[in-house]
N, C-alpha and C positions, 0 to 999 in steps of 0.2 A: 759543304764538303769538309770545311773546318771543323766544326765538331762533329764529325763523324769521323776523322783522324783522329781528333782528342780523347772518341770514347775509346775507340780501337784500341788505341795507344794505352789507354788508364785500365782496360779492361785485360790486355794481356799480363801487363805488371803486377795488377792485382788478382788474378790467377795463379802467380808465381808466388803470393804470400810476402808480396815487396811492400804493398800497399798502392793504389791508385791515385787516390789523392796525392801524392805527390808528381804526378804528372798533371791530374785532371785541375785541381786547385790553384797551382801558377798558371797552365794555359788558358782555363775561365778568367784569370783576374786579367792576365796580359792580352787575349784576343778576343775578349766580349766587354759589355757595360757592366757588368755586373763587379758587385762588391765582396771583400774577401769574407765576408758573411754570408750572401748569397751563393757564394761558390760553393764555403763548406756544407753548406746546407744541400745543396744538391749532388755533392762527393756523398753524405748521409743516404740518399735516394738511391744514387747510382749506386752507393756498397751493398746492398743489402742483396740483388739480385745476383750480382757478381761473388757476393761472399757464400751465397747460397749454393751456387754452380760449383765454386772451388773447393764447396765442404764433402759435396757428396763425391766429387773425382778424388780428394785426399782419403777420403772415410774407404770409398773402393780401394785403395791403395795402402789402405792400413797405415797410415802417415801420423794418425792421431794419437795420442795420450788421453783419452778420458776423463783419468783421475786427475789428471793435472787442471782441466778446465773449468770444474766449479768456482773454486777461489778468482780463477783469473776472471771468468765472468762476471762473479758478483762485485768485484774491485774495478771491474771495467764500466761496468754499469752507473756504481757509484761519480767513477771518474768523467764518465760520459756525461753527466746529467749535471752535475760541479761546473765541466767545461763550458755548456754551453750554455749555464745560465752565465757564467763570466763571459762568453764572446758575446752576448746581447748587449753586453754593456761596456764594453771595449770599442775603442774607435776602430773603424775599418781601417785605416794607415798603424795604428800602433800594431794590431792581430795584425797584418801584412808583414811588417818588420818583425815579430817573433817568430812566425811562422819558416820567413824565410833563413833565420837564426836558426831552427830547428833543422831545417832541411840541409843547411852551412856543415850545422856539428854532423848529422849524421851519414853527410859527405867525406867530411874529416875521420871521420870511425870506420868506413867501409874502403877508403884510400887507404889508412894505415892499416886494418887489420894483417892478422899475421894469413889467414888464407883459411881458417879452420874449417874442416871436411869434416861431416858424419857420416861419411862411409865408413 
């Protein structure tokens, strides 16, 4: 029943374009065996279906930019593939502490923002 809260949980977030893995990543490392390796790696499996779901409900909704998405792809790509050949070889305890560094700042960035609307 636990992960099936966890997906529920990573699955609504990341239909909202929040990201999943920041739900799914800390509660695989903190309520299973698994390593922050193994987590990210199945945050990878789990995105792919959930990102697929939320493209075509955004794409119905006319939410996207096209033009804008080449570049990001191709730089996402690159940075995707850079990342994980470095988290192969990163200790599971140091990637845990950046990771939750990561999630700290971009705690601190969404506390502070000033509230920006694009309506």
């Amino acid at each position: 029943m636990l992960y099936f809260i966890i997906g529920l949980s990573a699955g609504v977030i990341s239909g909202m374009g929040i990201g999943g893995g920041t739900i799914l990543i800390p509660a695989l490392v903190l309520f299973s065996p698994l390593t922050q390796q193994q987590a990210q790696g199945i945050n990878l499996v789990v995105f792919l279906p959930a990102a697929i779901s939320a493209l075509i409900i955004h794409h119905k909704n006319k939410n996207l930019k096209y033009k804008m998405t080449l570049p990001i792809v191709l730089t996402g790509i690159v940075g995707a593939v850079g990342g994980s050949i470095l988290a192969v070889y990163v200790s599971p305890g140091f990637l845990k502490k950046l990771f939750g560094i990561f999630l700290f700042i971009v705690g601190l960035v969404e506390l502070f923002s000033k509230g920006k609307s694009n309506h």
